[in-house]
C-alpha positions in Angstrom: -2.4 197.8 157.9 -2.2 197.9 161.6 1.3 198.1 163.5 2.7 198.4 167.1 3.3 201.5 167.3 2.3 204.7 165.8 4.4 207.4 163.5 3.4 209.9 165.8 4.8 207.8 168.7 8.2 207.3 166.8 8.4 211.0 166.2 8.1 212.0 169.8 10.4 209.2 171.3 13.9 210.0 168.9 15.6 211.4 166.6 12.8 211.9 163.6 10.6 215.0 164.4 8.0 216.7 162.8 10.1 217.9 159.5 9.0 214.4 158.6 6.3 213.7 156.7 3.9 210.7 158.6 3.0 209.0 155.6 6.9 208.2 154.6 7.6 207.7 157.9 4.5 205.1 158.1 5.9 203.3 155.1 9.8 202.9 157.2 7.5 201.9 160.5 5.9 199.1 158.6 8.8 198.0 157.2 10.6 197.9 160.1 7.9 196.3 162.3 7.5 193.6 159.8 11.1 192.9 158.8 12.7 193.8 162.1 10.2 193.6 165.3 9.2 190.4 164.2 12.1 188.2 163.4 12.9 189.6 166.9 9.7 188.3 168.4 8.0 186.2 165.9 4.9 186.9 164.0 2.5 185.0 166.0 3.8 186.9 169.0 3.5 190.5 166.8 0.4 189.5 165.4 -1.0 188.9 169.0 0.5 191.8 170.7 -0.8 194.3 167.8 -4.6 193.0 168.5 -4.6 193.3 172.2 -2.4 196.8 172.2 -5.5 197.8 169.5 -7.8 196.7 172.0 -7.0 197.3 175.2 -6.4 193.7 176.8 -2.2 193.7 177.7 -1.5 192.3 180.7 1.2 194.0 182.4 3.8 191.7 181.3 3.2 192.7 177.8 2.2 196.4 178.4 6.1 196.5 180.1 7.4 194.7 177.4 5.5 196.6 175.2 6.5 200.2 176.2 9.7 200.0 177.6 11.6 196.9 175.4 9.9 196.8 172.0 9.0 200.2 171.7 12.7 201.6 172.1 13.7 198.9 169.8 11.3 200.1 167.0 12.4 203.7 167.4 16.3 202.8 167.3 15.2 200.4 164.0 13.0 203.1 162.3 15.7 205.7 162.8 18.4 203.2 161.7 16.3 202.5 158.3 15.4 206.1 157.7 19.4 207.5 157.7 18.9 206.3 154.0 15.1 206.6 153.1 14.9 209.7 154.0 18.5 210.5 152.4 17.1 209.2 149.0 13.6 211.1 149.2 15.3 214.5 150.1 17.2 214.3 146.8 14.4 213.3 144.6 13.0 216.4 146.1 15.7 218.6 145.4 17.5 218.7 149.0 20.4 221.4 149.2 18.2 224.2 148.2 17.0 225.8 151.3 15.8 229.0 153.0 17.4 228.1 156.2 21.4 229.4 156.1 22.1 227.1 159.0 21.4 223.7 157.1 24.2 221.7 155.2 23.8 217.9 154.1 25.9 214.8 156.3 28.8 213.5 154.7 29.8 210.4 154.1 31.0 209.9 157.0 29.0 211.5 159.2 26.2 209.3 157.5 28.1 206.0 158.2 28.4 207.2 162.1 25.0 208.0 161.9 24.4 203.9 160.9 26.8 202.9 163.2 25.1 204.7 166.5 21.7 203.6 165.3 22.7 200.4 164.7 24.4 200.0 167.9 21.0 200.7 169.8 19.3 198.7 167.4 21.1 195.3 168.7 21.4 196.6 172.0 17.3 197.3 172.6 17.2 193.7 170.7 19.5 192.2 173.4 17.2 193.5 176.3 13.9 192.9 175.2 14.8 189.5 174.4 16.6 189.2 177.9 13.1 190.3 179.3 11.2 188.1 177.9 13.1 185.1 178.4 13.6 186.1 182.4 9.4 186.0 182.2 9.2 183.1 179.0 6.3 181.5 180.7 4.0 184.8 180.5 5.0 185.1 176.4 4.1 181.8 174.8 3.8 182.7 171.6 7.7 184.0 171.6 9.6 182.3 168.8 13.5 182.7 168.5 15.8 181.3 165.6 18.9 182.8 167.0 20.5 183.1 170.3 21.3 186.8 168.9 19.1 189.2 167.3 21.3 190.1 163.9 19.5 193.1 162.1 19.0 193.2 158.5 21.3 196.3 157.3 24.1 195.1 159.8 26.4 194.2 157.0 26.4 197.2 155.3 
């Protein structure tokens, strides 16, 4: 299934590096592209910029839209949904026993800050793409919005 944006891409842009594996990382991508980028956008807009990203045709109102709103906003999303999927893989795989003395595991609450910073750039990246594209609404559309503010899935918890 095709997305946005790559693993690889997410990986070099934040907080997730190479320690993770691209395949679970693919599976919080998805998710978060199809949960999260497109109640933002829409899915006719998603679905649109995915096929001309894939081949090639963004005009530059996209392509800037593209890279600098909606990519940071999938890497603060994908970060914000792996604090916990990657949290609950590590101890199905035994987490805590390590050859590296310099490791320990996140509280609680250093978890729950964790949330809260993601989260924070989550609504924030929302806020600006969403200003961007409605200072340029006539070159996007295909833009759908139910809410005057983007409200992310996990906000509540």
């Amino acid at each position: 299934m095709s997305t946005l944006f790559t693993a690889t891409e997410i990986k070099e842009a934040g907080y997730i590096h190479r320690n993770v594996n691209d395949d679970q990382l693919s599976v919080i991508l998805l998710r978060t592209e199809k949960i999260d980028l497109i109640s933002l956008i829409g899915e006719d807009m998603y679905n649109d910029l995915v096929t001309k990203r894939t081949g090639g045709t963004l005009n530059a109102y996209e392509q800037n839209l593209v890279n600098n709103y909606l990519f940071h906003f999938t890497a603060a999303a994908v970060e914000h949904r792996a604090v916990y999927a990657l949290l609950y893989e590590f101890r199905n795989m035994t987490v805590g026993v390590t050859s590296d003395t310099q490791i320990r595991g996140l509280s609680r609450e250093e978890v729950t800050a964790l949330r809260d910073e993601t989260l924070a750039d989550v609504l924030m990246f929302a806020e600006r793409a969403k200003k961007y594209i409605c200072d340029n609404i006539s070159q996007f559309p295909l833009y759908t919005s139910n809410t005057t503010t983007f409200t992310h899935p996990f906000s509540l918890l």
